[in-house]
DODRENKOL-181488 format. One record per residue (C-alpha): residue number from 0; x negated, y, z negated. Coordinates in steps of 0.05 Angstrom, whole numbers. Each point is the difference from the previous one (the first is absolute). Example, Ala and Ser with C-alpha at 12.3 -4.5 7.8 and 13.67 -1.06 7.14 Angstrom:
DODRENKOL-181488
+-----+--------+--------+--------+
! num !      u !      v !      w !
+-----+--------+--------+--------+
!   0 !   -246 !    -90 !   -156 !
!   1 !    -27 !     69 !     13 !
+-----+--------+--------+--------+
end
This chain:
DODRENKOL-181488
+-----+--------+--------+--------+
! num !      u !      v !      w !
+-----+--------+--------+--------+
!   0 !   -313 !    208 !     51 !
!   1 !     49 !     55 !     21 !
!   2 !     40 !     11 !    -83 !
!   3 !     52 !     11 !     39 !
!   4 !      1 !    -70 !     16 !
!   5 !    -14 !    -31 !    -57 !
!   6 !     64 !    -23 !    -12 !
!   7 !     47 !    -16 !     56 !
!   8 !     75 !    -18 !     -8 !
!   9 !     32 !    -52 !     43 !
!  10 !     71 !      6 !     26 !
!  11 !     47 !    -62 !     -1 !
!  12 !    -29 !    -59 !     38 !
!  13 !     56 !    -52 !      6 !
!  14 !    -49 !    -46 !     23 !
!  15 !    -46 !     33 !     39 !
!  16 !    -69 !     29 !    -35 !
!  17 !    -37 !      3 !     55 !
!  18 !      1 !     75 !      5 !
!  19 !    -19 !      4 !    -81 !
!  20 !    -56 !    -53 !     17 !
!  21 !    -27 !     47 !     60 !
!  22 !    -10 !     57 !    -53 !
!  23 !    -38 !    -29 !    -42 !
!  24 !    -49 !    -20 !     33 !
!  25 !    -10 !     61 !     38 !
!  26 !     16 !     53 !    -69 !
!  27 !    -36 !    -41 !    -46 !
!  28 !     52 !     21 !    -60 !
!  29 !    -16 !     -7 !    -72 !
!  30 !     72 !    -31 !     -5 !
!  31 !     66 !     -9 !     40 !
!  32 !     71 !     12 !    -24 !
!  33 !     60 !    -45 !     33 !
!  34 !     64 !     35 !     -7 !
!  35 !     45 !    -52 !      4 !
!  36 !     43 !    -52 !     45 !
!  37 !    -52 !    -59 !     17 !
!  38 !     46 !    -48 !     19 !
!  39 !    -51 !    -52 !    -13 !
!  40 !     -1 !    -70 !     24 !
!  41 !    -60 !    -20 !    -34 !
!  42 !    -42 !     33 !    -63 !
!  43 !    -16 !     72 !     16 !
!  44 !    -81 !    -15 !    -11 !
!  45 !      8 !    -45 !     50 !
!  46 !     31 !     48 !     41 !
!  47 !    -54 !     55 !    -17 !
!  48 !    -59 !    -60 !      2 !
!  49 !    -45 !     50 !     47 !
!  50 !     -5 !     58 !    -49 !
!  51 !      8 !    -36 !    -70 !
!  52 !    -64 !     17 !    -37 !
!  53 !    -23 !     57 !     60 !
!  54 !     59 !     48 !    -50 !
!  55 !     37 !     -3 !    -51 !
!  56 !     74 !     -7 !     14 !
!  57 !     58 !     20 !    -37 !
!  58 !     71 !     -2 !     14 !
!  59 !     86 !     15 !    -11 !
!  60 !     57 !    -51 !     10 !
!  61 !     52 !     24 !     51 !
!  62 !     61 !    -30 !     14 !
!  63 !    -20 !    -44 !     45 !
!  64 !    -42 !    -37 !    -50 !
!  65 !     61 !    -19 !    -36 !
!  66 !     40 !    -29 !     55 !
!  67 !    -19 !    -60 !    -12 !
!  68 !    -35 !    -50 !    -54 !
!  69 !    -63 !    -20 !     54 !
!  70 !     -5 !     77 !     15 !
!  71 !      0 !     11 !    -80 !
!  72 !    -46 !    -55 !    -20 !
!  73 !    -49 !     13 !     61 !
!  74 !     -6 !     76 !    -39 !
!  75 !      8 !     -4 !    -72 !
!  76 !    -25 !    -58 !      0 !
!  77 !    -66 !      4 !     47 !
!  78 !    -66 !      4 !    -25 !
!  79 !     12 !     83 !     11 !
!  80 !     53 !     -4 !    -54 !
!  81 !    -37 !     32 !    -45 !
!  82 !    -14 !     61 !     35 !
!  83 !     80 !     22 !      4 !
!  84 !      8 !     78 !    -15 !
!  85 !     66 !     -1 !    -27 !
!  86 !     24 !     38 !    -60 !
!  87 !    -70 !     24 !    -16 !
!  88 !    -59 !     36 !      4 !
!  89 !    -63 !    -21 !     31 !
!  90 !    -73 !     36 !     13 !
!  91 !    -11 !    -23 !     72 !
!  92 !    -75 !     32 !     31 !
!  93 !      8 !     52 !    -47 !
!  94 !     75 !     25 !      4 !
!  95 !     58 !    -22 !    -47 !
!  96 !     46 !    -32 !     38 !
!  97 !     73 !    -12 !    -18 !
!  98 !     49 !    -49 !     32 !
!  99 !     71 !    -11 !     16 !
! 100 !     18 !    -70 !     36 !
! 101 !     79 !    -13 !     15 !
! 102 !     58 !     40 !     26 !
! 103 !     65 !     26 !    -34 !
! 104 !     48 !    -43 !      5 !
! 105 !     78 !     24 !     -4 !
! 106 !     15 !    -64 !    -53 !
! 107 !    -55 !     23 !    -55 !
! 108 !    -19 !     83 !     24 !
! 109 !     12 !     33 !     60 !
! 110 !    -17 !     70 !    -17 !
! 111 !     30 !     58 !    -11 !
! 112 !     50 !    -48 !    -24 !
! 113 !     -2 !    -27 !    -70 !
! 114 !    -42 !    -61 !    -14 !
! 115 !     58 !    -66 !     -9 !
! 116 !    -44 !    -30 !    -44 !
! 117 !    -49 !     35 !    -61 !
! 118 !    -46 !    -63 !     15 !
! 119 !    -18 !    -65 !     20 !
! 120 !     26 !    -29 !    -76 !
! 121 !     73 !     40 !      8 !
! 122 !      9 !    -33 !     73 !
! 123 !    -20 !    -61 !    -25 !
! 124 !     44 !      0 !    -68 !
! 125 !     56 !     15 !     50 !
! 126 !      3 !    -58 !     52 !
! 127 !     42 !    -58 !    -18 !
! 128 !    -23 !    -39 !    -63 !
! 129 !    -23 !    -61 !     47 !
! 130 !    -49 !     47 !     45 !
! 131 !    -26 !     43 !    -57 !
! 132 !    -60 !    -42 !    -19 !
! 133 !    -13 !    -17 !     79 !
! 134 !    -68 !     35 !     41 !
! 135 !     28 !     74 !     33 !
! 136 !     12 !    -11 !     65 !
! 137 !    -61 !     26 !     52 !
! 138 !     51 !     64 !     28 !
! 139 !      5 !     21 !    -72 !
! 140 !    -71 !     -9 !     -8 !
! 141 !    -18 !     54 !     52 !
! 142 !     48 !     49 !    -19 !
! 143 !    -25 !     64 !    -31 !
! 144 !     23 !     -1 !    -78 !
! 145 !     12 !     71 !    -32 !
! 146 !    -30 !    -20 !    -67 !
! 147 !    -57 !    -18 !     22 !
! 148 !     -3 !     48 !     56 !
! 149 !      1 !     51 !    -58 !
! 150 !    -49 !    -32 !    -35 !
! 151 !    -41 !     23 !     55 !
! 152 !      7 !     70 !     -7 !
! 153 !    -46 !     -9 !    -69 !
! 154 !    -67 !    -13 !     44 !
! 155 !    -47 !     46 !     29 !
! 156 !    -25 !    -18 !     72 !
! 157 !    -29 !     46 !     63 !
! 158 !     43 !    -48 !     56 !
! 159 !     65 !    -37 !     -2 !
! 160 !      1 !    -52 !     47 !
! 161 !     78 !    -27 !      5 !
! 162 !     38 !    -39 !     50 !
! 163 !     58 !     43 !      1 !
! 164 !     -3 !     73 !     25 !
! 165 !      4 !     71 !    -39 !
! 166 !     44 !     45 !     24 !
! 167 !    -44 !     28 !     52 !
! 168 !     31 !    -53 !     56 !
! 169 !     75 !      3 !     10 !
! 170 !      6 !    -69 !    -26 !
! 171 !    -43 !     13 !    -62 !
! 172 !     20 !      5 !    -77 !
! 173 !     -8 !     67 !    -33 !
! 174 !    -15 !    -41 !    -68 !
! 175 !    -66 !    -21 !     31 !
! 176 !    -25 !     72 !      6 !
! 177 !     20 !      9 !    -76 !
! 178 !    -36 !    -54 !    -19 !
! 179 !    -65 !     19 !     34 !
! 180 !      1 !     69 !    -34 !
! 181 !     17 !    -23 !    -57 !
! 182 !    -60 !    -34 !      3 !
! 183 !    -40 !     53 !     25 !
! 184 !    -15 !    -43 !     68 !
! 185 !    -37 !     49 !     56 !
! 186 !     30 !    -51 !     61 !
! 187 !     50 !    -64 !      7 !
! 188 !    -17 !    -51 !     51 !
! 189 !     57 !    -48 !     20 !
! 190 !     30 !    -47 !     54 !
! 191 !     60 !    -27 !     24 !
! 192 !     42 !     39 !     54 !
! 193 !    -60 !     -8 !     48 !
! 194 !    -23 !     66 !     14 !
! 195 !    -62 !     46 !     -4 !
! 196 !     13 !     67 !    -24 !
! 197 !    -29 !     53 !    -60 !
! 198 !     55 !     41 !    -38 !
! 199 !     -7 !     29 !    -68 !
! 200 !     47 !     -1 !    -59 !
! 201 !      8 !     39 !    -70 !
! 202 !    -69 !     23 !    -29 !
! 203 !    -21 !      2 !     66 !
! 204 !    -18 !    -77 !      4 !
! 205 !    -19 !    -25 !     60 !
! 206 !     31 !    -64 !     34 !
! 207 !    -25 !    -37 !     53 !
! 208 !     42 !    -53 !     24 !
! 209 !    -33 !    -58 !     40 !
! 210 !     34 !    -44 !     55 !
! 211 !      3 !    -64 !     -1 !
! 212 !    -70 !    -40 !     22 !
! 213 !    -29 !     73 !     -3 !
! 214 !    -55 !     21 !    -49 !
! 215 !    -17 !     67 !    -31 !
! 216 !    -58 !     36 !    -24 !
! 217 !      6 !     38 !    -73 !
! 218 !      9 !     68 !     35 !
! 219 !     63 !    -36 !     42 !
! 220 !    -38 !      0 !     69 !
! 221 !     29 !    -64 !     35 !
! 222 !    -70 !    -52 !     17 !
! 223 !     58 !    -56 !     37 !
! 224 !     59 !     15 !     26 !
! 225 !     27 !    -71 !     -7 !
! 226 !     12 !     -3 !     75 !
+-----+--------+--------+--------+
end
């Protein structure tokens, strides 16, 4: 096997993994990394049936996994639950991989403004006495928190895979880049805005950003387009 293959990283889905599927079979990868926004109507091994137990697979919540409580329960709780990246460090064929599900969200941090809340204990202390003790609602869920987010910056890892983007795309978060060197991260994989591209950010990470349906190879050469 090509190392440069041994892991590939899968751009958001929504729904279709037939692209992700296809590269499998024909890269043979030790593992697979989904970056987010699944938008699953059924349990995602039942969506990846074909190439559960042919790799090991591995994955980040995006937004979209949070819309709604069949998309959430059809992720966290599938029989791939286990095998979330977020907020930690995991050795995946050999490389430490770190991972960052969610998105900022303006009501809890929306960097480079403040965070509103320290954590999820001070939001919660704060809502009305009759919804303190009640489950977090699913947007709040996905949203990025800064404590925890920071929290982060204590691990060691050699890629940051993150729904969000780093600064290197015009629509990307500058905190993201900090947090990779921080962690002394070499690249940052990540999804959401749909497009294929390599930049680089401070320390001279590289980020490869992977389009939705598309898949990547650890180097950042696109396998599938998604088209």
């Amino acid at each position: 096997m090509n190392p440069k293959n041994k892991i590939l990283f899968a751009g958001d889905p929504h729904g279709d993994f037939k692209p992700l599927i296809a590269a499998v079979h024909e890269y043979k990868p030790e593992a697979v990394v989904l970056l987010g926004d699944y938008d699953l109507e059924m349990p995602l091994e039942s969506c990846l049936q074909e190439i559960v137990g042919l790799t090991k697979i591995w994955w980040i919540a995006g937004n979209h996994d949070f819309e709604t409580p069949g998309k959430y329960k059809n992720l966290f709780h599938s029989a791939l639950a286990d095998n979330g990246l977020h907020l930690k460090v995991t050795e995946i064929a050999g490389l430490r991989i770190a991972g960052l599900g969610g998105i900022f969200l303006g009501r809890v941090w929306y960097p480079p403004q403040q965070p509103k809340w320290r954590d999820k204990q001070h939001y919660l202390y704060n809502q009305p006495i009759n919804l303190r003790h009640t489950a977090m609602s699913l947007k709040y869920k996905g949203a990025i928190w800064h404590d925890e987010f920071e929290a982060l910056k204590a691990l060691k890892a050699d890629i940051l895979v993150t729904h969000e983007a780093p600064g290197s795309h015009r629509h990307g978060f500058d905190v993201i880049g900090e947090l990779a060197a921080a962690m002394g991260v070499k690249n940052i994989f990540h999804g959401h805005l749909h497009e294929n591209y390599t930049g680089f950010v401070k320390n001279n990470i590289k980020v490869v950003g992977v389009a939705n349906r598309a898949v990547a190879d650890l180097v950042g050469n696109t396998l599938r387009n998604g088209n």
